[in-house]
C-alpha positions as CSV (number, residue, x, y, z in Angstrom):
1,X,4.4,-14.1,-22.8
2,X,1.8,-12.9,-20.1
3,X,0.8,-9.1,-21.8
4,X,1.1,-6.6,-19.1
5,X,-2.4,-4.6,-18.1
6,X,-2.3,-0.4,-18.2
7,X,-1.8,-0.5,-13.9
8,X,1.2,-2.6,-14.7
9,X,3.2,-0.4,-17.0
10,X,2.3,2.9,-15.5
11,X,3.6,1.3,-12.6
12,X,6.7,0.4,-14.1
13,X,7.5,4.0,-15.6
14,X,6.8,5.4,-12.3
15,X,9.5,3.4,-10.4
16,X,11.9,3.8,-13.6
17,X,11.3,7.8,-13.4
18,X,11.9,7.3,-9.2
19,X,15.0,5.4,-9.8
20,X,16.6,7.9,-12.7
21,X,15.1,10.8,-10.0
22,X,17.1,9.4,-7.5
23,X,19.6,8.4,-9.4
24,X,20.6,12.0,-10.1
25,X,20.0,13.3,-6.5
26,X,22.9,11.8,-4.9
27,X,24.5,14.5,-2.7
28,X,24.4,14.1,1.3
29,X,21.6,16.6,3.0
30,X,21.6,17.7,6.6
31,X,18.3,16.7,8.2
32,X,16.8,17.7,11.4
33,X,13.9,15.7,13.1
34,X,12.8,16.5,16.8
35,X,16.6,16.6,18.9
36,X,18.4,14.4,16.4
37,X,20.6,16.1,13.5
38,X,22.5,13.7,11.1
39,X,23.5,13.6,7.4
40,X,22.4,11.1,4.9
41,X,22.2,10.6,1.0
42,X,19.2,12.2,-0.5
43,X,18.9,8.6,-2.7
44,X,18.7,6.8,0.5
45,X,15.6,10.0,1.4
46,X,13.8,9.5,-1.5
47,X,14.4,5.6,-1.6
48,X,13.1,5.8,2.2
49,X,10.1,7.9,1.1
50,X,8.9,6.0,-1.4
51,X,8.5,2.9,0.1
52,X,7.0,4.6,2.8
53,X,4.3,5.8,-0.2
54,X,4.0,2.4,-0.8
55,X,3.3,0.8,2.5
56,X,0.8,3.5,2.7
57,X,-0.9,2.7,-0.5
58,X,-0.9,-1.2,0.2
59,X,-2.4,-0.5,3.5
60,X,-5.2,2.0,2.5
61,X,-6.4,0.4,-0.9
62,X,-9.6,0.4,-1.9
63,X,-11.1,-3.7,-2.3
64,X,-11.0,-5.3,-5.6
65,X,-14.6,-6.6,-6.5
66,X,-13.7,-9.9,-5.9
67,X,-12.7,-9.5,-2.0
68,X,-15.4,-7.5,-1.7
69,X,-17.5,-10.6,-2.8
70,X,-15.8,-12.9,-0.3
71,X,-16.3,-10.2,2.5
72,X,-20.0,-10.4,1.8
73,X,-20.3,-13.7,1.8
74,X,-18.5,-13.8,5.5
75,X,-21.3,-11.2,6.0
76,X,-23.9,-13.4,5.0
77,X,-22.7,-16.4,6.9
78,X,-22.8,-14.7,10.0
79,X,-26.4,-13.3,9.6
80,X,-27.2,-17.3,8.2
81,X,-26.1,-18.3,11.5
82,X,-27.1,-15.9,14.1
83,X,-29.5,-17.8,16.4
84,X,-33.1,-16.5,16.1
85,X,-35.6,-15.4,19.1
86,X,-37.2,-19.2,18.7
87,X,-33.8,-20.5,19.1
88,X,-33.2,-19.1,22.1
89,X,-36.6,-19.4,23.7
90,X,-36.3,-23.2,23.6
């Protein structure tokens, strides 16, 4: 069995303490957004709101060290074969 790193666990008792949150909270709520008006579980709210969070976070994230490597690697193969004032003049 793989052991799980700090990231993963912490991750795992925050969707567990979102699920039980949500799991308590399941009364209908009236909301209102620009003209429309319409009633909908608060689970389905928070549910919708979290992955919502999460989209957010996925597309935000700060680069790992090792696509940061291949990203200046691209980098550096671009400036390897960008054509030089010699190049150009013959």
């Amino acid at each position: 069995m793989r052991k799980l790193s700090f990231k993963q666990i912490v991750d795992i008792l925050l969707i567990v303490l979102m699920l039980v949150f949500a799991g308590q909270n399941v009364a209908s709520v009236h909301l209102q957004f620009l003209f429309f008006g319409f009633e909908l579980p608060l689970i389905i709210l928070i549910g919708f709101v979290f992955f919502i969070g999460y989209l957010t976070a996925i597309l935000f994230r700060k680069k790992d060290k090792s696509e940061k490597s291949v990203a200046l690697e691209n980098k550096d193969a671009k400036v390897v074969n960008e054509p030089t004032e010699s190049d150009i003049s013959n």
